[in-house]
Every structure is written in structure tokens, then in C-alpha cells.
Backbone atoms as SQL, in Angstrom:
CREATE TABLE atoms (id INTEGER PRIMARY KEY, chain TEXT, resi INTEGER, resn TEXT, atom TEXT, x REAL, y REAL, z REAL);
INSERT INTO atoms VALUES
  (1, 'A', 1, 'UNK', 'N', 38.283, -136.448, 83.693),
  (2, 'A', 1, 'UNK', 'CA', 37.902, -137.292, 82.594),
  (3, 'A', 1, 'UNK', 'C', 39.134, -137.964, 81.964),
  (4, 'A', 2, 'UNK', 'N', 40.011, -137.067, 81.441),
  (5, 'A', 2, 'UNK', 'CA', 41.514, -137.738, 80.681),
  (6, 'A', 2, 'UNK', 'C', 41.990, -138.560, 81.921),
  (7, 'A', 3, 'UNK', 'N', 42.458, -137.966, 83.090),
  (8, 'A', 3, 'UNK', 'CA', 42.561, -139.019, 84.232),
  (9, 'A', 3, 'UNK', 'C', 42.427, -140.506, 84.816),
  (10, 'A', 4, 'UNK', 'N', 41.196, -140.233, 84.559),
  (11, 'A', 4, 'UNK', 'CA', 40.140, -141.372, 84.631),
  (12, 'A', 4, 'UNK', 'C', 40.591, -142.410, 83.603),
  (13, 'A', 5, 'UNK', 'N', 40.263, -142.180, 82.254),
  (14, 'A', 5, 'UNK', 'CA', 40.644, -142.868, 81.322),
  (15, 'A', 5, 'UNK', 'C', 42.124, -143.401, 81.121),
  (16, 'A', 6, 'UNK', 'N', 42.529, -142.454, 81.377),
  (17, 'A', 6, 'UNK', 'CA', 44.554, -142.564, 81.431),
  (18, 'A', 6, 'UNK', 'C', 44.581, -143.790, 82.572),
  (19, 'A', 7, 'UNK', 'N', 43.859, -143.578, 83.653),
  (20, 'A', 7, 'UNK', 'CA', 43.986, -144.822, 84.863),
  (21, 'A', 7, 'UNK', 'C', 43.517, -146.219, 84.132),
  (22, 'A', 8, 'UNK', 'N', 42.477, -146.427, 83.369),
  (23, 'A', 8, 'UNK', 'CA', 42.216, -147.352, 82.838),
  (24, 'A', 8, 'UNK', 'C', 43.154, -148.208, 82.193),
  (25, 'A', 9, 'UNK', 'N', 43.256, -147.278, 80.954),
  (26, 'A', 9, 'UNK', 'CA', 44.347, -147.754, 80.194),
  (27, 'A', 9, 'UNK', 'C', 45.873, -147.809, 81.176),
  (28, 'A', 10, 'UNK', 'N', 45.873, -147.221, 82.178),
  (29, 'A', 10, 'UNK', 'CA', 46.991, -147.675, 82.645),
  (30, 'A', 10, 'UNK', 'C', 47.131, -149.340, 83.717),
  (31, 'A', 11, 'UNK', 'N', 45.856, -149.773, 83.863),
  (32, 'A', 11, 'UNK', 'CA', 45.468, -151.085, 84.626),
  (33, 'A', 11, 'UNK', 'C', 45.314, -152.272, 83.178),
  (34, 'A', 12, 'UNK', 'N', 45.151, -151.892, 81.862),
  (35, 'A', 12, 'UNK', 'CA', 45.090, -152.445, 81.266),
  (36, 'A', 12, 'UNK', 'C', 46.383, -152.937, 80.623),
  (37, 'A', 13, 'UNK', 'N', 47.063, -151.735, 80.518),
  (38, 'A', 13, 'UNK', 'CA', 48.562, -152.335, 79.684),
  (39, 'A', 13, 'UNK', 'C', 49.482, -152.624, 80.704),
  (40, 'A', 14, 'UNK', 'N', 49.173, -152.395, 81.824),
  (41, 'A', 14, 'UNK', 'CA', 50.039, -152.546, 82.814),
  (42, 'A', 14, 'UNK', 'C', 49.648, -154.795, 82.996),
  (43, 'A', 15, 'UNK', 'N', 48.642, -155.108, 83.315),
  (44, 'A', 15, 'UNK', 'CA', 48.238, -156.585, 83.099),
  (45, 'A', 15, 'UNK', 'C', 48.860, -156.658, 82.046),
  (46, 'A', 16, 'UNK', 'N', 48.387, -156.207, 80.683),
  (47, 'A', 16, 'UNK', 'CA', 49.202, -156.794, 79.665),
  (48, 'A', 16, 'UNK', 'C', 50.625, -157.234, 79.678),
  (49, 'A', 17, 'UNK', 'N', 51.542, -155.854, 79.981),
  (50, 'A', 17, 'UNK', 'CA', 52.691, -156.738, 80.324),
  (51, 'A', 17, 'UNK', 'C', 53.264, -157.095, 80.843),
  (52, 'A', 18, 'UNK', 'N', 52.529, -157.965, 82.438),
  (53, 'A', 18, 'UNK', 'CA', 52.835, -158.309, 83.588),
  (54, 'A', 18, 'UNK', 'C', 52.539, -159.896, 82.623),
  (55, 'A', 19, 'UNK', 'N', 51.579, -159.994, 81.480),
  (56, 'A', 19, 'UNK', 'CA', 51.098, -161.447, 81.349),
  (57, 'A', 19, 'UNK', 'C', 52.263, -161.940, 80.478),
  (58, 'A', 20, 'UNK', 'N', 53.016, -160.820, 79.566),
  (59, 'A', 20, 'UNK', 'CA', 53.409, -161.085, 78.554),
  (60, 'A', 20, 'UNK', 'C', 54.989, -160.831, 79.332),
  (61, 'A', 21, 'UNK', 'N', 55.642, -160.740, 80.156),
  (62, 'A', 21, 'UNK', 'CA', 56.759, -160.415, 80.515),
  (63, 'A', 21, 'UNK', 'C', 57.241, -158.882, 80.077),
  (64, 'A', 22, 'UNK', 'N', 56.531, -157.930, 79.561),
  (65, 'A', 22, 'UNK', 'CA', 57.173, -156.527, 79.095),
  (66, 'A', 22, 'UNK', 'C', 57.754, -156.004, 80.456),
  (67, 'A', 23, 'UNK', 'N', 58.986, -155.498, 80.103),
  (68, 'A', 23, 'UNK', 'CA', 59.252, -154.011, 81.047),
  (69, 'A', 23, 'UNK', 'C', 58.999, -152.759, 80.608),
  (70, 'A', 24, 'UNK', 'N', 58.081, -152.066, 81.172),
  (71, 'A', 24, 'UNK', 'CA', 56.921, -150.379, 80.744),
  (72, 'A', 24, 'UNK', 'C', 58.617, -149.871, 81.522),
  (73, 'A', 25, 'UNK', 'N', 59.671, -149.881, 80.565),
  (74, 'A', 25, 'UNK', 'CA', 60.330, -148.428, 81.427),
  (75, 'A', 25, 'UNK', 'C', 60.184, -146.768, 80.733),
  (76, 'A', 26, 'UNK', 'N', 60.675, -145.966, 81.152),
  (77, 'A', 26, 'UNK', 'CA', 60.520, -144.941, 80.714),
  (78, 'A', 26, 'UNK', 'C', 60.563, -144.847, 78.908),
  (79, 'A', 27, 'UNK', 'N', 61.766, -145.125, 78.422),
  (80, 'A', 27, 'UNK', 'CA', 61.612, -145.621, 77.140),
  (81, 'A', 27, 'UNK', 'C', 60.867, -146.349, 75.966),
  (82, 'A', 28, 'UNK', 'N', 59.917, -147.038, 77.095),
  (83, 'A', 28, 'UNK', 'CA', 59.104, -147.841, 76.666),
  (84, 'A', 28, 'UNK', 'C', 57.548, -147.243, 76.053),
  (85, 'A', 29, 'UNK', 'N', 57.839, -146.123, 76.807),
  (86, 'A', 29, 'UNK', 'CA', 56.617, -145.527, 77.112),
  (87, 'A', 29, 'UNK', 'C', 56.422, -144.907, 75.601),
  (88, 'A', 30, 'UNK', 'N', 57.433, -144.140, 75.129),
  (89, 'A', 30, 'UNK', 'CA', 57.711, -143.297, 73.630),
  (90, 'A', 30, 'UNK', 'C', 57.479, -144.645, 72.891),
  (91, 'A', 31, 'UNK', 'N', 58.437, -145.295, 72.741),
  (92, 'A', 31, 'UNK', 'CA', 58.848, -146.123, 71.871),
  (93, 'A', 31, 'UNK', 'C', 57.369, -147.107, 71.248),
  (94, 'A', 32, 'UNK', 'N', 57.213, -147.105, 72.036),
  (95, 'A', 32, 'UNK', 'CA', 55.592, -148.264, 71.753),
  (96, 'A', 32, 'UNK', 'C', 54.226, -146.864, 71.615),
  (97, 'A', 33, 'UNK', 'N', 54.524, -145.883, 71.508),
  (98, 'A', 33, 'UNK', 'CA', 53.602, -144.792, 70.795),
  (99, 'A', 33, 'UNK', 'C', 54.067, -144.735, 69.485),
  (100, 'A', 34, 'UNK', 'N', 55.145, -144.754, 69.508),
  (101, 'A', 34, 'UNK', 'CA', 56.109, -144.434, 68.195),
  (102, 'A', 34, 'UNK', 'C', 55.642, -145.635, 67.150),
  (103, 'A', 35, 'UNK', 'N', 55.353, -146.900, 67.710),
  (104, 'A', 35, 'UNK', 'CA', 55.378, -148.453, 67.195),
  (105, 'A', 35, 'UNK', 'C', 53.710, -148.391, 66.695),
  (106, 'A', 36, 'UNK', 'N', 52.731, -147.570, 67.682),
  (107, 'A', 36, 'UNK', 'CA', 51.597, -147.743, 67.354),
  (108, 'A', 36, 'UNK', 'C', 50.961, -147.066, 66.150),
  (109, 'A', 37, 'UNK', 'N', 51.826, -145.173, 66.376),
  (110, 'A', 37, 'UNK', 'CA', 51.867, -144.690, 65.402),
  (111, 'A', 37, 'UNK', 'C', 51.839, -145.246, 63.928),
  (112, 'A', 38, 'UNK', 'N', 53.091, -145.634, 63.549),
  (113, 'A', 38, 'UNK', 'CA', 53.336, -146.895, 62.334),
  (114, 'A', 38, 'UNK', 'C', 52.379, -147.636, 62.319),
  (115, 'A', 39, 'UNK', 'N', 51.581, -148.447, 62.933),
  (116, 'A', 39, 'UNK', 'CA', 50.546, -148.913, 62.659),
  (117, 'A', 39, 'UNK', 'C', 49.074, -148.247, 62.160),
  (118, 'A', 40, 'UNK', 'N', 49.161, -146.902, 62.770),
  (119, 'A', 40, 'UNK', 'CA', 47.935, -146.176, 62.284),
  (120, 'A', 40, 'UNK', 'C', 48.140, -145.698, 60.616),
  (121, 'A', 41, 'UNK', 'N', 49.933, -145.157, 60.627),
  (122, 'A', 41, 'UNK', 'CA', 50.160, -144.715, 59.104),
  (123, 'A', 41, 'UNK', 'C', 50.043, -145.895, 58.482),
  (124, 'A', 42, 'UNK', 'N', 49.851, -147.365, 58.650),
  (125, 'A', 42, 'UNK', 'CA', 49.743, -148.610, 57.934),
  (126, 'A', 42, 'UNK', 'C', 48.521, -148.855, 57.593),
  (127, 'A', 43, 'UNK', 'N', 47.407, -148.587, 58.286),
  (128, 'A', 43, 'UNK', 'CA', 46.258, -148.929, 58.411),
  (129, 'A', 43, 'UNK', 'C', 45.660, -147.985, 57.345),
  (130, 'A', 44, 'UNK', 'N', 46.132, -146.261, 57.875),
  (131, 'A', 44, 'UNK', 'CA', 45.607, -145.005, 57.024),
  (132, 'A', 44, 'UNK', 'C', 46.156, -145.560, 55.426),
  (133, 'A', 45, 'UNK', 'N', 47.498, -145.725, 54.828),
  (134, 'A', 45, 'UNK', 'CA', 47.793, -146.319, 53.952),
  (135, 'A', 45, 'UNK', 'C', 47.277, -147.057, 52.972),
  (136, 'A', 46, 'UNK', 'N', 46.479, -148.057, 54.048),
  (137, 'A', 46, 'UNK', 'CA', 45.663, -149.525, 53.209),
  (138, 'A', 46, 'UNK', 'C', 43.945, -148.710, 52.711),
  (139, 'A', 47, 'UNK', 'N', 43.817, -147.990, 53.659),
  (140, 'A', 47, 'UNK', 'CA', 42.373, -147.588, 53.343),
  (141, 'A', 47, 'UNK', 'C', 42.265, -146.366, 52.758),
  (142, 'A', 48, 'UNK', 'N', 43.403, -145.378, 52.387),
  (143, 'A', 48, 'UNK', 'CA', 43.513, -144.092, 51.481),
  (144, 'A', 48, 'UNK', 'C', 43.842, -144.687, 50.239),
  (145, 'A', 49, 'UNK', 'N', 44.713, -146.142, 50.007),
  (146, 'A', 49, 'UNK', 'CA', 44.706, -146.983, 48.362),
  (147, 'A', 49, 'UNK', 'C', 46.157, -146.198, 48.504),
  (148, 'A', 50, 'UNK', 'N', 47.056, -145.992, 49.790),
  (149, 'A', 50, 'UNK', 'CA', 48.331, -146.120, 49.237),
  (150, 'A', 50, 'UNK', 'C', 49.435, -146.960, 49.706),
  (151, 'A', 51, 'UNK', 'N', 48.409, -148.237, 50.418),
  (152, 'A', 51, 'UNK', 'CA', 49.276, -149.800, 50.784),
  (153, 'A', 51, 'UNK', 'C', 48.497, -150.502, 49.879),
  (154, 'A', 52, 'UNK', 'N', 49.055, -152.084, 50.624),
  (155, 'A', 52, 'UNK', 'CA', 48.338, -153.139, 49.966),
  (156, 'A', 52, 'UNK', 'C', 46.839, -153.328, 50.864),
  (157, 'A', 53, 'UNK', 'N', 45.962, -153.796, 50.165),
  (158, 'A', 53, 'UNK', 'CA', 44.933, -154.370, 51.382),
  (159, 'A', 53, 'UNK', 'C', 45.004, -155.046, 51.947),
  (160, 'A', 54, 'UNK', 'N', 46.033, -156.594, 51.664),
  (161, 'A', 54, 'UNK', 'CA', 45.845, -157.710, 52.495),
  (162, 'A', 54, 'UNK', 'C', 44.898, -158.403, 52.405),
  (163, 'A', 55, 'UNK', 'N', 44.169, -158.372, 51.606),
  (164, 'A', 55, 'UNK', 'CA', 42.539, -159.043, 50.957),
  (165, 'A', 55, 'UNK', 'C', 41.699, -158.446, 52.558),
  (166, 'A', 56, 'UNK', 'N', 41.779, -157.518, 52.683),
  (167, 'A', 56, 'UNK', 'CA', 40.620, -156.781, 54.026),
  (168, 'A', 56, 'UNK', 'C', 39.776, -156.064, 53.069),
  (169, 'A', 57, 'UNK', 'N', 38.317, -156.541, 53.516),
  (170, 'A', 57, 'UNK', 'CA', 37.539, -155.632, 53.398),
  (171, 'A', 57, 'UNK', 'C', 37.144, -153.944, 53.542),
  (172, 'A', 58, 'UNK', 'N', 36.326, -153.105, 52.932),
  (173, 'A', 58, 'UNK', 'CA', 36.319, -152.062, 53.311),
  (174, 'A', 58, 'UNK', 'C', 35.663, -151.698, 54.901),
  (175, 'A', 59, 'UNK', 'N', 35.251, -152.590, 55.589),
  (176, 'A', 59, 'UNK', 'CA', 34.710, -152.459, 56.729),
  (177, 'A', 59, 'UNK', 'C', 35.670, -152.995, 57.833),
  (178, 'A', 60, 'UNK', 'N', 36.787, -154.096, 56.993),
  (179, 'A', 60, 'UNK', 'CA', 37.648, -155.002, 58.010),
  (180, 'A', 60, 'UNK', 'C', 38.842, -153.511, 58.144),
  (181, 'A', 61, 'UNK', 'N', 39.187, -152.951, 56.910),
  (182, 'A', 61, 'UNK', 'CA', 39.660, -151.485, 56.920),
  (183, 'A', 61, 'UNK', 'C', 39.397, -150.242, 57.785),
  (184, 'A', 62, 'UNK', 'N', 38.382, -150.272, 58.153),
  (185, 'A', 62, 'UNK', 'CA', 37.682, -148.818, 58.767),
  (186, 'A', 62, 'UNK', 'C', 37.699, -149.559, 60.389),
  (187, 'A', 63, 'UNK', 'N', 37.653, -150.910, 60.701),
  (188, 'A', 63, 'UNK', 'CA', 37.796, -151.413, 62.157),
  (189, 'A', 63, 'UNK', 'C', 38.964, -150.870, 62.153),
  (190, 'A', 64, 'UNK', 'N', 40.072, -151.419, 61.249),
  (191, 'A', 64, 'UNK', 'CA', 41.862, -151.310, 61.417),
  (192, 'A', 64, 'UNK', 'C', 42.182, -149.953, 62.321),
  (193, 'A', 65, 'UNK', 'N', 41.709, -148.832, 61.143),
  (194, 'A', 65, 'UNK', 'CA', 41.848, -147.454, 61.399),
  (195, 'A', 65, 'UNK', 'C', 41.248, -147.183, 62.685),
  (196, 'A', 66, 'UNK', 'N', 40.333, -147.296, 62.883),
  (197, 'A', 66, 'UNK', 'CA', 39.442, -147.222, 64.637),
  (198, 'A', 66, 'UNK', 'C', 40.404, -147.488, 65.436),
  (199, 'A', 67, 'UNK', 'N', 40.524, -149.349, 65.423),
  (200, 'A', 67, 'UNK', 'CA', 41.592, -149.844, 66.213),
  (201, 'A', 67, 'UNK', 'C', 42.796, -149.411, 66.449),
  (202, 'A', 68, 'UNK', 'N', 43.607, -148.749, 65.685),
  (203, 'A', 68, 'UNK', 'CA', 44.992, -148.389, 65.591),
  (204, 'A', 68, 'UNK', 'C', 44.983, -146.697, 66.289),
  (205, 'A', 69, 'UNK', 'N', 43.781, -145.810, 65.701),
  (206, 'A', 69, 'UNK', 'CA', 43.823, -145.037, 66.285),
  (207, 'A', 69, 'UNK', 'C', 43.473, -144.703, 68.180),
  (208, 'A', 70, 'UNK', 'N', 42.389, -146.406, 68.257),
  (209, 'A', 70, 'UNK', 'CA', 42.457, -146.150, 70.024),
  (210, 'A', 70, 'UNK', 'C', 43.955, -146.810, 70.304),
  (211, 'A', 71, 'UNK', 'N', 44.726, -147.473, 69.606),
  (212, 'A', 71, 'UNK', 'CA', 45.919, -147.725, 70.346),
  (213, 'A', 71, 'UNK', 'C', 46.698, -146.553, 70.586),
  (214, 'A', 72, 'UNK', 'N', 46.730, -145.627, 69.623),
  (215, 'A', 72, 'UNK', 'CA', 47.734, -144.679, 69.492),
  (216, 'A', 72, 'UNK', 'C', 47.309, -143.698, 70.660),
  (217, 'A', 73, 'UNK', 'N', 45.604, -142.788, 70.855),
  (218, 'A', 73, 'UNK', 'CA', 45.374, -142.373, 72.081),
  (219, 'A', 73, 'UNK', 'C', 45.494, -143.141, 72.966),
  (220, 'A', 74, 'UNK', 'N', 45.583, -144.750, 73.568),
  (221, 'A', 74, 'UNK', 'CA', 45.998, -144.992, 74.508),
  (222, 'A', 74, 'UNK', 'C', 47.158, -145.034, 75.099),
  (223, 'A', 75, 'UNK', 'N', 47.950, -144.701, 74.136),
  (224, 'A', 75, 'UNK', 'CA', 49.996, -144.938, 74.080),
  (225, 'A', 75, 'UNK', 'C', 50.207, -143.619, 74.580),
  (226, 'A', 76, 'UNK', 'N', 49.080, -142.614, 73.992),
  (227, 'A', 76, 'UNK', 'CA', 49.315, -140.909, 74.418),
  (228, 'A', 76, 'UNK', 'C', 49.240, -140.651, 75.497),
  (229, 'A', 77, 'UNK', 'N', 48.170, -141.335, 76.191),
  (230, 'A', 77, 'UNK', 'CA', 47.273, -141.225, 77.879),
  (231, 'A', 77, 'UNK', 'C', 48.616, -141.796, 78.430),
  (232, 'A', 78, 'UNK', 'N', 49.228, -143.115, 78.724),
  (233, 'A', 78, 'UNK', 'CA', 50.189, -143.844, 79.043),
  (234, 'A', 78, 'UNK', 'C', 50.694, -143.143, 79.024),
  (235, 'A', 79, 'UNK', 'N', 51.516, -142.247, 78.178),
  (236, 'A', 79, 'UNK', 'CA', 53.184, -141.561, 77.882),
  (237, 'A', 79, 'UNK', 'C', 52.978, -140.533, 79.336),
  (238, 'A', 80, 'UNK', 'N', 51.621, -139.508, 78.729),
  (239, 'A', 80, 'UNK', 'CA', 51.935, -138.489, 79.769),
  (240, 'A', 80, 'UNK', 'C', 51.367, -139.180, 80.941),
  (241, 'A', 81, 'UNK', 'N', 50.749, -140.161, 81.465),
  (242, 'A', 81, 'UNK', 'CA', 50.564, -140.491, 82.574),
  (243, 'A', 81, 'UNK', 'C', 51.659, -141.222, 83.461),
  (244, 'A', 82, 'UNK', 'N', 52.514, -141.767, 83.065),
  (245, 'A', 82, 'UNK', 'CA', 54.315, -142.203, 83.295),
  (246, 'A', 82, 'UNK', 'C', 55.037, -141.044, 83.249),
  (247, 'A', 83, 'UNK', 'N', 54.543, -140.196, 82.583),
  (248, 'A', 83, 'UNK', 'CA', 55.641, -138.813, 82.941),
  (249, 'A', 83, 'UNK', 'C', 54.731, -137.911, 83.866),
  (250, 'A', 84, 'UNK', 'N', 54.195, -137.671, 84.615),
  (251, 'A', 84, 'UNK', 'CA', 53.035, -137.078, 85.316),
  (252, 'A', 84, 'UNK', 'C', 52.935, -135.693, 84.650),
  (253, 'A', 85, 'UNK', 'N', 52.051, -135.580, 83.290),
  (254, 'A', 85, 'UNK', 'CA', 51.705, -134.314, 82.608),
  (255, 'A', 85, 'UNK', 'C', 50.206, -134.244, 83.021),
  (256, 'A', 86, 'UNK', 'N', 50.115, -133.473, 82.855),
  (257, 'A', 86, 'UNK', 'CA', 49.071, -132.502, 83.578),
  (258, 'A', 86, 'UNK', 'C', 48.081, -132.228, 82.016),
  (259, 'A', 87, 'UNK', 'N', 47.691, -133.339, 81.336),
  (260, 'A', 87, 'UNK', 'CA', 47.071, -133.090, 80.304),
  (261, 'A', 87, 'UNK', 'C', 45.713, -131.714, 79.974),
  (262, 'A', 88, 'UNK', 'N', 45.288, -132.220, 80.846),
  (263, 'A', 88, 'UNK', 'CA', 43.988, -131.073, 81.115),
  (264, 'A', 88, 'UNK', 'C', 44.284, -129.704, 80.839),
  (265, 'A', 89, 'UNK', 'N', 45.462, -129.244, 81.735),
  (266, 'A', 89, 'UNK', 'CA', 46.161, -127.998, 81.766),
  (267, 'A', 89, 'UNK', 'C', 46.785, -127.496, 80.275),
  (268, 'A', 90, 'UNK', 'N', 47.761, -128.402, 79.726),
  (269, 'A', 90, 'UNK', 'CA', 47.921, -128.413, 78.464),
  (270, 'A', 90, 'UNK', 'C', 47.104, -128.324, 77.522),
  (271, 'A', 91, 'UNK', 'N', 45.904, -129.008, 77.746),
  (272, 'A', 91, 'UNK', 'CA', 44.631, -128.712, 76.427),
  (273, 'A', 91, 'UNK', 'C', 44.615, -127.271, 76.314),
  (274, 'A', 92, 'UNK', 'N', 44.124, -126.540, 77.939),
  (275, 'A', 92, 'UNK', 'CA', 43.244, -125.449, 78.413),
  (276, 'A', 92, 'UNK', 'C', 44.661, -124.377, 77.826),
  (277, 'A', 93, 'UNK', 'N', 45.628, -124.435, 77.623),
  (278, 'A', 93, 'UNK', 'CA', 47.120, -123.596, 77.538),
  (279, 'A', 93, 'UNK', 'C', 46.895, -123.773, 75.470),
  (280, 'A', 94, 'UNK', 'N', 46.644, -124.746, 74.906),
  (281, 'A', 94, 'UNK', 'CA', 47.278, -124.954, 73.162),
  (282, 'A', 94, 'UNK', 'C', 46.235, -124.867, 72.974),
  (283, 'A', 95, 'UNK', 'N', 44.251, -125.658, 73.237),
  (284, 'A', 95, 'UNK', 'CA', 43.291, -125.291, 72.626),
  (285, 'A', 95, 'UNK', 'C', 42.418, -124.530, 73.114),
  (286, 'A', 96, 'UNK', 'N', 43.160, -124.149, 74.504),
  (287, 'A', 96, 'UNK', 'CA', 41.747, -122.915, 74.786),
  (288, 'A', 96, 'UNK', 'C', 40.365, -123.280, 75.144),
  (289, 'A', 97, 'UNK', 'N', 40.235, -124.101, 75.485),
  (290, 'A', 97, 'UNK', 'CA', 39.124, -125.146, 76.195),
  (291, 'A', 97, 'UNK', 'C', 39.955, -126.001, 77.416),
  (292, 'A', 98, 'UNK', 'N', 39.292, -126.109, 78.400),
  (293, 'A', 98, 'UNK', 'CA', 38.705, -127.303, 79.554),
  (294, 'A', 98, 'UNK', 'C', 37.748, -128.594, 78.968),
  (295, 'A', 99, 'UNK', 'N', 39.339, -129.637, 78.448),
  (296, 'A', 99, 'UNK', 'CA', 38.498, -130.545, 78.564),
  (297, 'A', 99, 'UNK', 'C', 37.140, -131.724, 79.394),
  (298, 'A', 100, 'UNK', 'N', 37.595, -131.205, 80.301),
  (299, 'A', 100, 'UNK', 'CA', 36.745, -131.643, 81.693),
  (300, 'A', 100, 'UNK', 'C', 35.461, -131.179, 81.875),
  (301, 'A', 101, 'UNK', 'N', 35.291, -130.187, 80.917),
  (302, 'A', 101, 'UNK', 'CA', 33.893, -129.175, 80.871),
  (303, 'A', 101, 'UNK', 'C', 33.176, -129.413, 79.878),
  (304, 'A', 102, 'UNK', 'N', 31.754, -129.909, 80.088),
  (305, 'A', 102, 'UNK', 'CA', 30.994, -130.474, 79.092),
  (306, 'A', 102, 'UNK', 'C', 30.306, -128.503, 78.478);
């Protein structure tokens, strides 16, 4: 399942910055989790009332937060999928569940 999805997002940002000229090097990989991060604490910020709003609505707010948070799990899938981590294994080792197991 994480696999699967990690492959996705990895055909997706991989086009992205084949369109946009990016180089995905190893560094790249942290650094633009790190970048997305900041965007989620920006977003969480505006809609906890401890940024500005930007004249956004409370609904244009709650997309932000959605949005920022699938960037940030997709930056996560990316990182360990460029470093070949074994996510699954790691869940089943820190939460004691098989994510793969409905």
C-alpha cells in the first residue's frame, strides 16, 4: 500500500521537475520536506488565529491545511522512497501494527 502510493507520488514529482528543470538530488529530497513542512506550520498558523489570514476564508483555510498536509506526506513517501526505507517494517517496529493489513 505505502509502496504503491510512494510510486505514485514518485511519477508525479518526478514529471514535475523534469517540466520545471528541478534536480531531485539526495538533498533535495530533505530539504523540500523541510520547505513543505513550513508551509503546513503556515497554514496551521492562519487557521489556529496565530498568522494572518490573507483575507482566506474559513473553508479556503481548512483546503490550505489538507493541501499542505498531503504535500508534507508526499515529501515523506519521496524521502524514504530515494533512500530505499522499508516504511512498512518501520511502522510494524514504532507502532506495532502492519500497515498493509486492513
Amino acid at each position: 500500500m505505502l509502496d504503491e502510493l510512494a510510486g505514485k507520488f514518485e511519477l508525479a514529482s518526478r514529471a514535475y521537475a523534469e517540466a520545471n528543470g528541478i534536480e531531485r538530488d539526495d538533498d533535495w529530497f530533505l530539504l523540500k520536506l523541510q520547505e513543505e513542512m513550513g508551509e503546513l506550520t503556515q497554514a496551521w498558523n492562519r487557521i489556529s488565529g496565530r498568522g494572518r489570514r490573507k483575507g482566506r476564508s474559513d473553508e479556503e483555510m481548512s483546503r490550505d491545511l489538507a493541501d499542505e498536509t498531503a504535500d508534507v506526506l508526499g515529501h515523506i513517501l519521496l524521502f524514504a522512497h530515494n533512500n530505499k526505507l522499508d516504511l512498512p517494517a518501520a511502522i510494524k517496529r514504532k507502532w506495532l501494527f502492519r500497515p498493509d493489513e486492513a
